[in-house]
C-alpha positions in Angstrom: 9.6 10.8 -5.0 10.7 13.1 -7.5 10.6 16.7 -5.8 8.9 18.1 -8.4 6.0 16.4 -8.6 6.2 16.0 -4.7 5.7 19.8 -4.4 3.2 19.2 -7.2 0.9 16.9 -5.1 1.6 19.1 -2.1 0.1 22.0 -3.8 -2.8 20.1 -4.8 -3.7 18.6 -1.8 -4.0 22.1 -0.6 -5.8 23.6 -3.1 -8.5 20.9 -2.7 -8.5 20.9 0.9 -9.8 24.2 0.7 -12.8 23.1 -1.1 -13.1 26.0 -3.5 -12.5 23.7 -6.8 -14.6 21.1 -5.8 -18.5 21.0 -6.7 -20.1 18.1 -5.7 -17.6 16.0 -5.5 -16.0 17.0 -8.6 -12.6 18.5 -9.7 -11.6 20.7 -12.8 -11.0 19.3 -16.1 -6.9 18.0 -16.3 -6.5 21.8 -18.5 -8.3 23.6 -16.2 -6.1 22.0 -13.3 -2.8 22.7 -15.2 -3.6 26.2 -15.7 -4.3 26.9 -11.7 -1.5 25.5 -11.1 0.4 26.9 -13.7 2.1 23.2 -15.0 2.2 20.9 -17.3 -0.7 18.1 -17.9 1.7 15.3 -18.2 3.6 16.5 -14.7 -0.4 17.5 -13.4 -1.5 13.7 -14.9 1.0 12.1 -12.4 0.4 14.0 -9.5 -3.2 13.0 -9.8 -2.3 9.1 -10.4 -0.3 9.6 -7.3 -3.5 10.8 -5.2 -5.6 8.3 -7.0 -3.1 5.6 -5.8 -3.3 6.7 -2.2 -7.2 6.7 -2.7 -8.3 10.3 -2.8 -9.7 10.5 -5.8 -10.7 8.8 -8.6 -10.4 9.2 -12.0 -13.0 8.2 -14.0 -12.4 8.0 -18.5 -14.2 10.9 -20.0 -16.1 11.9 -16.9 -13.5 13.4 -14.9 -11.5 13.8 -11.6 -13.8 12.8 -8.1 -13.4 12.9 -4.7 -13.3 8.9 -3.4 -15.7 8.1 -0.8 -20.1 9.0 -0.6 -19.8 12.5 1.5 -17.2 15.3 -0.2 -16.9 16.8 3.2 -15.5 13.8 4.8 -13.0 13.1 1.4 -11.7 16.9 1.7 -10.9 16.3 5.3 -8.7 13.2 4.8 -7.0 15.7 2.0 -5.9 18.0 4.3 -4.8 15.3 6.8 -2.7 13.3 4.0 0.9 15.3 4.9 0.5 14.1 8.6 -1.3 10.9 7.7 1.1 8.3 6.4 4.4 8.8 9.7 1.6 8.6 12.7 -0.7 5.7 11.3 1.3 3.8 8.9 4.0 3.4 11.8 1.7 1.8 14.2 -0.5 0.0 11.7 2.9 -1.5 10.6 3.7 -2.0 14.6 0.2 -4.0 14.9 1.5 -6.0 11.2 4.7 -7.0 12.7 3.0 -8.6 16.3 0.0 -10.3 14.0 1.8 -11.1 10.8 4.0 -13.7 11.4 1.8 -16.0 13.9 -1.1 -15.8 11.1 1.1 -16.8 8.7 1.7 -19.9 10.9 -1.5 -20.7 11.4 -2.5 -20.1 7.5 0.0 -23.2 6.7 -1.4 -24.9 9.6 -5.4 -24.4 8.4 -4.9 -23.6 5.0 -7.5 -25.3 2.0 -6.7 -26.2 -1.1 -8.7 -22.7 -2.5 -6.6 -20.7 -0.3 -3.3 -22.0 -1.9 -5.3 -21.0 -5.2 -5.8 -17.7 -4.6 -2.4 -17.3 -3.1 -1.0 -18.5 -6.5 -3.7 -16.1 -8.3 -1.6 -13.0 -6.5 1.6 -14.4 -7.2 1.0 -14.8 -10.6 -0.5 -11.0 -10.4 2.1 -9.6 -9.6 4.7 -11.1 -11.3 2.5 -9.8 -14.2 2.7 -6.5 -13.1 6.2 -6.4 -13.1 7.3 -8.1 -16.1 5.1 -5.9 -18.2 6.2 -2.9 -16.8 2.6 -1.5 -16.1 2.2 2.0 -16.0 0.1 1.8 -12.8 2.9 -0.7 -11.1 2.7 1.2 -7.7 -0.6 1.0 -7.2 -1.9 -2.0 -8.6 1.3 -4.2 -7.1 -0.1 -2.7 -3.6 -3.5 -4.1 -4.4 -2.4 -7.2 -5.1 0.0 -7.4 -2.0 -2.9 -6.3 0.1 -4.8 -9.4 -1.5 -1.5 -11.7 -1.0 -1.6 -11.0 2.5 -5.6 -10.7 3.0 -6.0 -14.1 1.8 -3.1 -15.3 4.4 -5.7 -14.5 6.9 -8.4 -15.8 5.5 -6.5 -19.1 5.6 -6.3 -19.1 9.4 -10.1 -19.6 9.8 -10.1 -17.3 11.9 -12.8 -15.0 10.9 -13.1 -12.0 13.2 -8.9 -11.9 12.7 -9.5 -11.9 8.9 -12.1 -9.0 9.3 -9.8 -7.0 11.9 -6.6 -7.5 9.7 -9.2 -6.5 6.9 -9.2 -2.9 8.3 -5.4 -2.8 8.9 -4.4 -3.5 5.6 -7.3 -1.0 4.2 -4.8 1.1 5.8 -1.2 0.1 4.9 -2.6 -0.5 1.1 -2.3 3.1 0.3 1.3 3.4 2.3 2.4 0.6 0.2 1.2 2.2 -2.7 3.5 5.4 -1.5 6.1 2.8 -1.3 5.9 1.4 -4.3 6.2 5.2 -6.0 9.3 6.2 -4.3 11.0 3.4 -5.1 10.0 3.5 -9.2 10.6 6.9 -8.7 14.3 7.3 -7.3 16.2 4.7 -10.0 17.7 3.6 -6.8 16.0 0.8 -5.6 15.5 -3.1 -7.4 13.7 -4.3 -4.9 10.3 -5.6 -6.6 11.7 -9.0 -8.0 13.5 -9.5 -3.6 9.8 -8.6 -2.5 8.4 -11.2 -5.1 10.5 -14.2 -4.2 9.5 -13.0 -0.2 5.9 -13.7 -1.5 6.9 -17.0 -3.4 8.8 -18.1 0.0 5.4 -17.0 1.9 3.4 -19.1 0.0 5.4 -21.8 -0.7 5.6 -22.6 3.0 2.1 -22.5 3.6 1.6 -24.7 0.4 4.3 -27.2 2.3 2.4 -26.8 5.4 5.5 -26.1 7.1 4.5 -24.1 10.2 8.0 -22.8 11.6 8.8 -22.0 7.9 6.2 -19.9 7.2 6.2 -17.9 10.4 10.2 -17.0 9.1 9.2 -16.3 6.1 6.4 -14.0 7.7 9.7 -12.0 9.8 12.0 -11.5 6.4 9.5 -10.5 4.7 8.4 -7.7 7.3 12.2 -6.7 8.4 12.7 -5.7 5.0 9.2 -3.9 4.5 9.3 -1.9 7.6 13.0 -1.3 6.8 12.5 0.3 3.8 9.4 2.2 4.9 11.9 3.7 7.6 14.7 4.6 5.0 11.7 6.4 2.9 10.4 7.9 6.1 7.4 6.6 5.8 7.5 4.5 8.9 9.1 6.0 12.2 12.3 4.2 13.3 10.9 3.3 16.7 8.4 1.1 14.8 10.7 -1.5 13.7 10.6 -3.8 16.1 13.3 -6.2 14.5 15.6 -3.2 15.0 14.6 -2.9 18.5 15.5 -6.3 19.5 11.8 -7.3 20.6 12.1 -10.7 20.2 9.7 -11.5 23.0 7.1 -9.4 21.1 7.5 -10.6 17.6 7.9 -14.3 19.0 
């Protein structure tokens, strides 16, 4: 992430942690912001699309900037968490992906109905959308709709109490992935989005095929390189690739 607006973000999650610009929920106007913090609105506009992405507050068209969630209190809490938030969590949510991922995935080709394979195709097409255009809000809405990619995977198991657990876990790794997705717009570094979009195609292709061993590979590639690049952004600790580690008896 550019370090600009990355000590931009980290001086606003402070200043609303505090509390003392919020009332009732409710931030300062965008000019009002830019003058406290003594920036630009254009630097100040992506600092709070960043925050909206990770899902701290919400920006509403001519209403203004809110705190996400019913209770304020609770909402400026996470804020003051979200520097310690995404190494500790993220790591082992991705820990729990990595164990869960790849035997769903088998079982999704497996079970999977003809509406599943539909709304598999509805996220491909998503995203692919999302890319070609260029949309301003890639980062985030590209997380949504890998969260939905991989949502709908479990839904395909039948499985319905592992569809509503891995419900909570990818509540979760949404806003991580969001993160992700940033840093990697961000640094001019990285083409990775059309690699992760043929991972998805292979993912769904298998379990379109029904091809159970296919899609439980296709479940591993598409994790190694996840949690890989989560660890090179530091997003993820290093321990928590289990590829790396040689856990083959874990990961199956």
């Amino acid at each position: 992430m550019n370090s600009t607006r990355k000590e931009l973000i980290q001086r606003l999650t402070a200043l609303i942690s505090k509390g003392d610009i919020v009332t009732g929920g409710k931030l300062p106007s965008e000019r009002e912001l830019a003058s406290i913090l003594n920036t630009s609105r254009p630097l100040l506009r992506e600092a709070l699309i960043s925050l909206e992405a990770l899902g701290y507050v919400d920006i509403r068209d001519r209403q203004g900037i809110f705190l996400t969630g019913e209770n304020p209190g609770e909402a400026l809490l996470s804020m003051g968490q979200v520097q310690v938030w995404p190494m500790e969590i993220l790591s082992q949510v991705m820990e729990i992906r990595q164990i869960l991922d790849p035997g769903a995935t088998a079982l999704a080709a497996l079970r999977r109905r003809e509406s599943d394979i539909e709304k598999l195709e509805e996220c491909i097409l998503m995203l692919e959308r999302i890319h070609s255009e260029h949309d301003p809000n890639e980062a985030a809405l590209g997380a949504y709709w890998n969260t939905a990619l991989h949502s709908t995977i479990f839904k395909a198991t039948g499985n319905t109490l592992l569809a509503r657990l891995y419900e909570n876990l990818l509540e979760m790794s949404e806003k991580g992935i969001s993160v992700m997705r940033t840093n990697l717009l961000d640094s001019g570094t990285f083409d990775t989005t059309e690699q992760v979009l043929e991972q998805h195609r292979n993912l769904v292709a298998a379990i379109k095929d029904r091809d159970v061993d296919r899609a439980r590979e296709a479940s591993k590639a598409h994790l190694k390189h996840t949690v890989g690049t989560m660890v090179q952004l530091s997003r993820v600790s290093p321990v928590s690739n289990l590829f790396a580690q040689r856990m083959d008896s874990v990961l199956g």
